[in-house]
NUVEXVO-613422 format. One record per residue (C-alpha): residue number from 0; residue in three letters; chain; y, x, z. Coordinates in nm, 3 decimals, decimal comma. Layout:
+-----+------+------+---------+---------+---------+
: pos : code : unit :       v :       u :       w :
+-----+------+------+---------+---------+---------+
: NUM :  ALA :    A :       Y :       X :       Z :
...
+-----+------+------+---------+---------+---------+
***
This chain:
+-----+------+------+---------+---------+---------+
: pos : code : unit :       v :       u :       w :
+-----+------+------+---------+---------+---------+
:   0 :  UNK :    A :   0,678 :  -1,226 :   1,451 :
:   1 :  UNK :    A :   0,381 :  -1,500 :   1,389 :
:   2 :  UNK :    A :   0,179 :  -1,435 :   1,095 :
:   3 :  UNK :    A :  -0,071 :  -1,650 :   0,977 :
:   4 :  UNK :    A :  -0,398 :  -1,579 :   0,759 :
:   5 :  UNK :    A :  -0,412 :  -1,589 :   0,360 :
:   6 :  UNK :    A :  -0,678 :  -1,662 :   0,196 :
:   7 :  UNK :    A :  -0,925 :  -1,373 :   0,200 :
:   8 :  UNK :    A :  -1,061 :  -1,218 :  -0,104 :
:   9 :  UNK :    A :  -1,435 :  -1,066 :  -0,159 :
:  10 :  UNK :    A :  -1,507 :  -0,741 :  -0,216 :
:  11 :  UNK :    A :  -1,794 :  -0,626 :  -0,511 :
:  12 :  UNK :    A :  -2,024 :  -0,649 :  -0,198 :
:  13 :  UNK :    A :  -1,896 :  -0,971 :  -0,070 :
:  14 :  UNK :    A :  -1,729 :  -0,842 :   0,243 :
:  15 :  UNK :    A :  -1,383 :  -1,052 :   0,302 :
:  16 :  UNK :    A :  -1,017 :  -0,839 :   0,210 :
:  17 :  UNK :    A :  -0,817 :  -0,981 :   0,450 :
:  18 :  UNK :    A :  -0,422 :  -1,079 :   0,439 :
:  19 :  UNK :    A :  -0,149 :  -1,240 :   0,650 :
:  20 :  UNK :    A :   0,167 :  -1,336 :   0,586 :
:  21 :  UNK :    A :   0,447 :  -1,423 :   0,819 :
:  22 :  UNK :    A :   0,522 :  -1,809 :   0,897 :
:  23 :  UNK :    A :   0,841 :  -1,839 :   0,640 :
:  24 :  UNK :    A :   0,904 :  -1,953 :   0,325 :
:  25 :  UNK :    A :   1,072 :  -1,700 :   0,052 :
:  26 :  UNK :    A :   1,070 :  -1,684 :  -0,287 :
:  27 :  UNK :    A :   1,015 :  -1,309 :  -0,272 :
:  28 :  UNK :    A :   0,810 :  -1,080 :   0,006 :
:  29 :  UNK :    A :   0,792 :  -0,751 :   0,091 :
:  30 :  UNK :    A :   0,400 :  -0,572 :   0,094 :
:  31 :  UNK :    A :   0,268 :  -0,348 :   0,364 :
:  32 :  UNK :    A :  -0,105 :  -0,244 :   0,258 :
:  33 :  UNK :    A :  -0,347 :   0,038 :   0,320 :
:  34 :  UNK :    A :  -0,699 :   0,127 :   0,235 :
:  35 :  UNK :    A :  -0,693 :   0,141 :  -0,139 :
:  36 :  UNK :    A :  -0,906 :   0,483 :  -0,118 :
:  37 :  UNK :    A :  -1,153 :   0,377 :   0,116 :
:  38 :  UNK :    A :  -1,182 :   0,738 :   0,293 :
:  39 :  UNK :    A :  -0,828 :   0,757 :   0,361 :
:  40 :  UNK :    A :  -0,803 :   0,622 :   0,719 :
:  41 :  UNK :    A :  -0,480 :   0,789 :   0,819 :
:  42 :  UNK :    A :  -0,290 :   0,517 :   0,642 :
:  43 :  UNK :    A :  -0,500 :   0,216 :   0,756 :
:  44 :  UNK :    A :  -0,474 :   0,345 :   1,047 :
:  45 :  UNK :    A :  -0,125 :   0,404 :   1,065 :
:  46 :  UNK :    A :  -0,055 :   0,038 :   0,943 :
:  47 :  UNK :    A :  -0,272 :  -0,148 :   1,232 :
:  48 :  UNK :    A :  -0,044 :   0,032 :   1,464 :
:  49 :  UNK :    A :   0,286 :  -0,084 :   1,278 :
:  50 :  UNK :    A :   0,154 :  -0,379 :   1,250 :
:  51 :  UNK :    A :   0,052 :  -0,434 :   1,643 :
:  52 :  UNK :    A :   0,432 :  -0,365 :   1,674 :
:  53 :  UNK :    A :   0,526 :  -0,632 :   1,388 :
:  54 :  UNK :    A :   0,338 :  -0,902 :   1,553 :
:  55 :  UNK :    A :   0,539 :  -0,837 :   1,925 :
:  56 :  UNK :    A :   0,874 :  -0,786 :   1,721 :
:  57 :  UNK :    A :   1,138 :  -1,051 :   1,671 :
:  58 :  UNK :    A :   1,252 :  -0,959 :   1,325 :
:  59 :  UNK :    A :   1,375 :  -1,312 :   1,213 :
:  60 :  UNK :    A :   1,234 :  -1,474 :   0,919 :
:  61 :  UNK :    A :   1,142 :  -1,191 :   0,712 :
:  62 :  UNK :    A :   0,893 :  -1,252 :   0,482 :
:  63 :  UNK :    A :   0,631 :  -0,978 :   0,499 :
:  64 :  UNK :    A :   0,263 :  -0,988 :   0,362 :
:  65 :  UNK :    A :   0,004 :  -0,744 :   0,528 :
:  66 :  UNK :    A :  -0,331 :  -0,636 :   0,347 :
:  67 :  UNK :    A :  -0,482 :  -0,380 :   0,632 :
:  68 :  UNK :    A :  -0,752 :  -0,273 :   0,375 :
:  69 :  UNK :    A :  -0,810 :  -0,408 :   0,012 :
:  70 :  UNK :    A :  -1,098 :  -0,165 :  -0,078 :
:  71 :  UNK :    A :  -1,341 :  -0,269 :   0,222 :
:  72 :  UNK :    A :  -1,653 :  -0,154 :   0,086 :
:  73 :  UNK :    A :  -1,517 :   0,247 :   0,029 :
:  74 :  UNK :    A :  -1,379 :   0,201 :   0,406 :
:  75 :  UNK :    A :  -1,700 :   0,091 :   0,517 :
:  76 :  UNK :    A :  -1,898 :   0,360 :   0,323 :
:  77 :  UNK :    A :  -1,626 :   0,614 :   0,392 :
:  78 :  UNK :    A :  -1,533 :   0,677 :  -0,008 :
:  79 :  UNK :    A :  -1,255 :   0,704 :  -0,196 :
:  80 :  UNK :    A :  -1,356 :   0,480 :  -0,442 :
:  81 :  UNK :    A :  -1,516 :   0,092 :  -0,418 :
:  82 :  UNK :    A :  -1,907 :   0,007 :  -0,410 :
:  83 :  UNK :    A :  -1,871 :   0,022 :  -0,797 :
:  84 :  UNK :    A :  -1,766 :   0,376 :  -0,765 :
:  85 :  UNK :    A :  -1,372 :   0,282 :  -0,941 :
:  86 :  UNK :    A :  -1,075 :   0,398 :  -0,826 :
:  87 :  UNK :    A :  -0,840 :   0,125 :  -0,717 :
:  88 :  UNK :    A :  -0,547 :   0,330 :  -0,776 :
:  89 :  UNK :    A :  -0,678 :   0,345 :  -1,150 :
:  90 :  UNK :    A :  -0,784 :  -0,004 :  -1,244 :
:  91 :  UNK :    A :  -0,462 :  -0,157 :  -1,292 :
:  92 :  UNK :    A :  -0,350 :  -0,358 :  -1,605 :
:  93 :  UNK :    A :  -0,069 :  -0,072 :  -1,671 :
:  94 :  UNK :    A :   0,039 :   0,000 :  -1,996 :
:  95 :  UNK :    A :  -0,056 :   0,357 :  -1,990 :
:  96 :  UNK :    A :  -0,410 :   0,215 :  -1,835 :
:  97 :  UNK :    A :  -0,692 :   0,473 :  -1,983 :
:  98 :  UNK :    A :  -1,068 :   0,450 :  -1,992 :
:  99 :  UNK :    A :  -1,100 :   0,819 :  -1,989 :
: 100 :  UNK :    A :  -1,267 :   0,921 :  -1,678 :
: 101 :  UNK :    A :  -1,104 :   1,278 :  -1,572 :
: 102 :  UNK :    A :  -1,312 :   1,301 :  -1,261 :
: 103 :  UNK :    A :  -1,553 :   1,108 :  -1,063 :
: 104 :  UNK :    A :  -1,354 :   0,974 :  -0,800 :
: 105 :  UNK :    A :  -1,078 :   0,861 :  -1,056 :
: 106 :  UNK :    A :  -1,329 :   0,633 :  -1,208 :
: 107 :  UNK :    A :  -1,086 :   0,351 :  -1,393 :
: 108 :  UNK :    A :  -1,331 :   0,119 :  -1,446 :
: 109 :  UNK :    A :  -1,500 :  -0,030 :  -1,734 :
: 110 :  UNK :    A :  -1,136 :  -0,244 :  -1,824 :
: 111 :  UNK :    A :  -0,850 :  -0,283 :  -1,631 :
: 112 :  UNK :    A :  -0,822 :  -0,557 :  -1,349 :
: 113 :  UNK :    A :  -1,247 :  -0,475 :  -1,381 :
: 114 :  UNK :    A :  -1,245 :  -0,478 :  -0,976 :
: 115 :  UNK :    A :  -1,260 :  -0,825 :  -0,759 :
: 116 :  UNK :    A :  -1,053 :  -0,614 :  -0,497 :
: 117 :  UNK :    A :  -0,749 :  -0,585 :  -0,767 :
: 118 :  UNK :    A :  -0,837 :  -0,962 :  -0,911 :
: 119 :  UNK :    A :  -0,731 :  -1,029 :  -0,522 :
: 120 :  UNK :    A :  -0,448 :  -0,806 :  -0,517 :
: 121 :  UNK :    A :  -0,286 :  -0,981 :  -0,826 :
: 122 :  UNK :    A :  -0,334 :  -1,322 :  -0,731 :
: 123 :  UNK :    A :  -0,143 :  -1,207 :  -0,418 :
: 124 :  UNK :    A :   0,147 :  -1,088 :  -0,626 :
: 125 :  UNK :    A :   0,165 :  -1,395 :  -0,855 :
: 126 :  UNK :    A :   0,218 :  -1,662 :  -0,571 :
: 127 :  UNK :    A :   0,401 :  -1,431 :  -0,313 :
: 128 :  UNK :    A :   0,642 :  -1,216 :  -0,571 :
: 129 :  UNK :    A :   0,678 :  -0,826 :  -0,427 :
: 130 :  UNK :    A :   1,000 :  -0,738 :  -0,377 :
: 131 :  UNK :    A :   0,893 :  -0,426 :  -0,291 :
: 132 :  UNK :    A :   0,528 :  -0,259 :  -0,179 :
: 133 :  UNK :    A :   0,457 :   0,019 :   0,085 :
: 134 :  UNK :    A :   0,139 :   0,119 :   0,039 :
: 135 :  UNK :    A :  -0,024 :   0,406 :   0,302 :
: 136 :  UNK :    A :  -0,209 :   0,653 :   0,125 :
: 137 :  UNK :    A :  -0,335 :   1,053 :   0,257 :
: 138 :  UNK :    A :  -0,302 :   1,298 :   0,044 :
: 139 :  UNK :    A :  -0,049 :   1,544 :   0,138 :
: 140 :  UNK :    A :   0,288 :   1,464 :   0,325 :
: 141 :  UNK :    A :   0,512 :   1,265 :   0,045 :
: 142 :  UNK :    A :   0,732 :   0,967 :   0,010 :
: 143 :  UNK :    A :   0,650 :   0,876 :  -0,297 :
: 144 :  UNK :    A :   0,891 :   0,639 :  -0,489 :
: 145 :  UNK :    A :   0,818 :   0,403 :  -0,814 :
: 146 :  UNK :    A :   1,119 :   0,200 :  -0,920 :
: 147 :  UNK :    A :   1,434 :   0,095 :  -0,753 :
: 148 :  UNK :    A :   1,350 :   0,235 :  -0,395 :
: 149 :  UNK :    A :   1,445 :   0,597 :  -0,351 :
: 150 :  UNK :    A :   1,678 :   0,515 :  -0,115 :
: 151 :  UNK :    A :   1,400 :   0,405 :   0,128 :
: 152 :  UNK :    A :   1,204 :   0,728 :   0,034 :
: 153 :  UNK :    A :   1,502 :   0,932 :   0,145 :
: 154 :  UNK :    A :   1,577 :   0,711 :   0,474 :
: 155 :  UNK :    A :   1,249 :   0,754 :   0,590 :
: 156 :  UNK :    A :   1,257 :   1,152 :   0,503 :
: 157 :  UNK :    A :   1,549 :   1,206 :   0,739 :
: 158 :  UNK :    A :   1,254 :   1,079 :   1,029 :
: 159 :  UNK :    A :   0,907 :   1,246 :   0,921 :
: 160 :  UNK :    A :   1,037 :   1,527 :   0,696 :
: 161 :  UNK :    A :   0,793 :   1,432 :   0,417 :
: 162 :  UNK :    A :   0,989 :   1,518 :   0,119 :
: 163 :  UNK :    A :   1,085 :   1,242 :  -0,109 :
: 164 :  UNK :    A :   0,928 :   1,292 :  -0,485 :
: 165 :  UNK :    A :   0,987 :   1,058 :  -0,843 :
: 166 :  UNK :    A :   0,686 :   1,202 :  -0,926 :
: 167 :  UNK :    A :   0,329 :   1,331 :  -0,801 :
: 168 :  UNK :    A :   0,311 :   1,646 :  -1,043 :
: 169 :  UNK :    A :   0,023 :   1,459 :  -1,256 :
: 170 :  UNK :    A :  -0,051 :   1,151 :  -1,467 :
: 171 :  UNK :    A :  -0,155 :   0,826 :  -1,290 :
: 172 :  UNK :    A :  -0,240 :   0,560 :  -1,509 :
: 173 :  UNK :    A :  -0,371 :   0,205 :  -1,383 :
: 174 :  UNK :    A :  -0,204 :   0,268 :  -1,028 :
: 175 :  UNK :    A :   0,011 :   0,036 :  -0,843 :
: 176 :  UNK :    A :   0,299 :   0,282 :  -0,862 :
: 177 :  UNK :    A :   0,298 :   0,170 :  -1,222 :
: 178 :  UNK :    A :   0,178 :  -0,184 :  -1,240 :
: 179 :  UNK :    A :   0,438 :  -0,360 :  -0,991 :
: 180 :  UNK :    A :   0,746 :  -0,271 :  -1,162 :
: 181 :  UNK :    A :   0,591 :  -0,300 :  -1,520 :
: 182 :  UNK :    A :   0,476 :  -0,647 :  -1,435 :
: 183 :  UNK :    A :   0,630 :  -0,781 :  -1,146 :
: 184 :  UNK :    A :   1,001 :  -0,544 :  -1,137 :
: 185 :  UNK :    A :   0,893 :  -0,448 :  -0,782 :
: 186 :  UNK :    A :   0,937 :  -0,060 :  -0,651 :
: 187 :  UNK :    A :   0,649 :   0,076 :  -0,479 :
: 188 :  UNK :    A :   0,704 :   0,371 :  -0,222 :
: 189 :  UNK :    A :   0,340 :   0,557 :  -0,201 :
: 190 :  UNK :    A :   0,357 :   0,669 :   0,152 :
: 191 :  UNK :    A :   0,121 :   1,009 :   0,150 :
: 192 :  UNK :    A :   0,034 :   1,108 :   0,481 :
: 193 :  UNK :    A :  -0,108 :   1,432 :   0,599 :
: 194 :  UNK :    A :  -0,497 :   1,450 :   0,608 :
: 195 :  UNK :    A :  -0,674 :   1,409 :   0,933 :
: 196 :  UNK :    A :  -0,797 :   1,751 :   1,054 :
: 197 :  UNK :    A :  -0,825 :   1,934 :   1,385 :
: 198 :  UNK :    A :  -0,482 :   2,015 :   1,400 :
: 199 :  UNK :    A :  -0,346 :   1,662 :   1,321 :
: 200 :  UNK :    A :  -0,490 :   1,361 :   1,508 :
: 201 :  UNK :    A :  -0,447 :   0,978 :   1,408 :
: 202 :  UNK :    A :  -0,247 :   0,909 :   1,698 :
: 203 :  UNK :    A :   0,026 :   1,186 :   1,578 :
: 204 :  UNK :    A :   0,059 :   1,120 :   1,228 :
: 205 :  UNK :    A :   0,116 :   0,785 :   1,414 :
: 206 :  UNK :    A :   0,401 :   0,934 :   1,657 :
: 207 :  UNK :    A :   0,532 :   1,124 :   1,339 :
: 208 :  UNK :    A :   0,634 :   0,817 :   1,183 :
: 209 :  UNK :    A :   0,679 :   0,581 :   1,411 :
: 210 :  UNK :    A :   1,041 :   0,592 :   1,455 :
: 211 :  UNK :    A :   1,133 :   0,609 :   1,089 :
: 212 :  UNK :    A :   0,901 :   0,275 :   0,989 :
: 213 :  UNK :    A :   1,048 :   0,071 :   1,287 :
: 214 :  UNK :    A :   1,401 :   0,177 :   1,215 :
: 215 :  UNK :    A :   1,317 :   0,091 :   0,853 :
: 216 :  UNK :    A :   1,237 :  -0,251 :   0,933 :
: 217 :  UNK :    A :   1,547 :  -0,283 :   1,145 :
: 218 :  UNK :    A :   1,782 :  -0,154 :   0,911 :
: 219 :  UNK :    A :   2,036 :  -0,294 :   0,588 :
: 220 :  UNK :    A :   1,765 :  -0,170 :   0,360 :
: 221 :  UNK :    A :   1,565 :  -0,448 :   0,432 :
: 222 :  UNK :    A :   1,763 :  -0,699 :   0,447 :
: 223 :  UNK :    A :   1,954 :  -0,633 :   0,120 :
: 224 :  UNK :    A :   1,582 :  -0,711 :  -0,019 :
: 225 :  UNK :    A :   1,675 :  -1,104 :   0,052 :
: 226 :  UNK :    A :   2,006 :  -1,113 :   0,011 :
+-----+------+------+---------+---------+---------+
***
């Protein structure tokens, strides 16, 4: 597949958020993204890999947007949250958005849509529309699912084992699980991989879901997204 460069956002300390898209026209895409908690490298890392395969891949004209990290600056720095200490995941314009602060690193900002790295993010969404987001995250082993997309949640479960949850067990206002169907109808699967530790490499939570995201990108599920 040949993907081509978008223009790149700016981060609060001016580094460049980069995005490509692949060379077709649709009215509708589907988002792959990772780095929105800037020390969770399991899920950037897990998205260069899939998208190394993308790139050699002849998947036809499907329109697919990439955003390897939006929140540069915590990547760089190796924190959750960005260099304004907010948490991505909490800054959304959501209807439940909150300016309560429950802990540190679930900082929501000082509004919602506060962060340059979520400005970006939006104007994203409102020229390429999400039909639906995957969005790599480490937390604990989950699939995730927001909206219309539990069927993906379970496909992929029948590969990795990660169970597949309607719900994290706790409130999340301001996240992307909520904002893209409130504003845009688009299901977001948060894809929770296990944490890096001596026990689990990169390269195997890699090799543990490998199969499962290529066969997802081969399969009906996809394509019913454009039909």
């Amino acid at each position: 597949m040949n993907f081509i460069s978008l223009k790149s956002g700016s981060s609060v300390e001016g580094d460049e958020i980069q995005a490509f898209k692949t060379d077709t026209k649709s009215n509708k895409w589907l988002y792959l993204m990772a780095g929105v908690h800037g020390d969770e490298v399991e899920g950037v890392y897990v998205l260069n890999q899939l998208f190394e395969w993308l790139k050699e891949e002849d998947l036809g004209d499907l329109p697919l947007i990439v955003i390897p990290i939006l929140n540069v600056d915590g990547y760089r720095q190796g924190t959750r949250t960005n260099a304004h200490g907010v948490d991505l995941n909490r800054n959304l314009a959501t209807d439940n958005w909150c300016p309560e602060i429950r802990a540190a690193k679930y900082h929501p900002g000082s509004a919602p849509m506060s962060e340059p790295e979520n400005v970006y993010l939006d104007k994203l969404f409102s020229k390429f529309t999400p039909v639906q987001i995957l969005t790599l995250h480490s937390w604990k082993p989950m699939l995730n699912y927001n909206g219309d997309c539990k069927d993906v949640a379970e496909y992929l479960e029948q590969y990795n084992g990660y169970p597949a949850e309607g719900d994290v067990g706790y409130p999340t206002p301001g996240s992307l699980g909520n904002y893209a169907p409130e504003k845009y109808s688009s299901p977001v699967l948060t894809f929770e991989f296990p944490v890096l530790s001596e026990e689990k490499t990169l390269k195997e939570i890699w090799e543990e879901n490998e199969e499962g995201l290529k066969a997802y990108f081969k399969s009906e599920l996809v394509s019913k997204l454009f039909a």
